[in-house]
N, C-alpha and C positions, 0 to 999 in steps of 0.2 A: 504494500500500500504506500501510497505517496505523501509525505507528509501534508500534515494538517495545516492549516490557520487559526487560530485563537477561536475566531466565530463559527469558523466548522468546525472544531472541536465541541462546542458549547452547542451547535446546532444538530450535531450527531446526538449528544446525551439528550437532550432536550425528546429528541422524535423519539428515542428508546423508551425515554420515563414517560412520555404523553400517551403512548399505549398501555398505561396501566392506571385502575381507579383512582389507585392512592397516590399517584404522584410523587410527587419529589416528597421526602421525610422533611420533618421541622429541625431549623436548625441545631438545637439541641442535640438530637437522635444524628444530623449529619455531622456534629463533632464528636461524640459520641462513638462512630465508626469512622472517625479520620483518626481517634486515639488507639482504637484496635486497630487497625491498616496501618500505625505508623510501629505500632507495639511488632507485628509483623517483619517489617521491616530491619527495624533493628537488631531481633533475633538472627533474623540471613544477615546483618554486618558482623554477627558480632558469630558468627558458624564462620561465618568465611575468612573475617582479618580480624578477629580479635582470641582472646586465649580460650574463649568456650566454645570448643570443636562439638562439633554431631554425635552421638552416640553411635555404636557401631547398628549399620542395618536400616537406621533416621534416614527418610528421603531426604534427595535434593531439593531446595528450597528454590526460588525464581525470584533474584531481586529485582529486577526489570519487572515482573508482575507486579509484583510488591510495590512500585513504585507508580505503574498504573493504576492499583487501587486508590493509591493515595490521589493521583491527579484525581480520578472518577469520582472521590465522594468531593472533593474540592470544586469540580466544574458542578455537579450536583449543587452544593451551596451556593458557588453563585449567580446560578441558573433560577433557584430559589427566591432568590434576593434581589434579581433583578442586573444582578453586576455585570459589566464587560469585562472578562477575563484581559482581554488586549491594551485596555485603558489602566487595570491595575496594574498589568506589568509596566508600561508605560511608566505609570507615576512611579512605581517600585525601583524601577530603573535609576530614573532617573534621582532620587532619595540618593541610590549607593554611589551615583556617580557624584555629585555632589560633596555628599557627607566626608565619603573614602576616597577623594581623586586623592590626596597627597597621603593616605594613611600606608601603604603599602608600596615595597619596592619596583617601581617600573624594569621591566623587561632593556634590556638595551638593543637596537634593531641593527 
């Protein structure tokens, strides 16, 4: 698949959760499952580069899944809410450009 845009990103989940009664979950309940997706997460950093290995026999875990989930419940909330994912990152962006141009050492070209 080719990558996405911000708004087909948010326009994909959108059409998925519109096919169902319940709709998108209330914020609460979509932080709620950004804390288990992200609890997830951590566990596969912490099997793969950290000192607590897999038990013998424990599948492999998928942190690139892991990491979709998290986008998925996050486009979820701000699909919920109304937000432009492309506009947060925007402002986001621009926060760390700002805040951090002089905080860290430049690359020499």
């Amino acid at each position: 698949m080719d990558s996405l845009t911000m708004k087909e990103v948010q326009a994909r989940v959108d059409e998925y959760i519109s096919q169902f009664e319940e709709g998108y979950f209330d914020p609460p309940t979509l932080v709620i499952r950004l804390c288990e997706e992200l609890g997830e997460l951590a566990r596969e950093v912490s099997h793969q580069f950290g000192p607590k290995k897999k038990k013998p026999g424990e599948a492999d875990g998928d942190m690139e899944l892991e990491i979709g989930d998290i986008l998925f419940i996050l486009v979820c909330l701000c699909n919920s809410r109304g937000y432009d994912l492309g506009d947060i990152f925007r402002r986001t962006m621009e926060k760390y450009e700002v805040r951090d141009k002089d905080r860290w050492t430049r690359k020499k070209n």
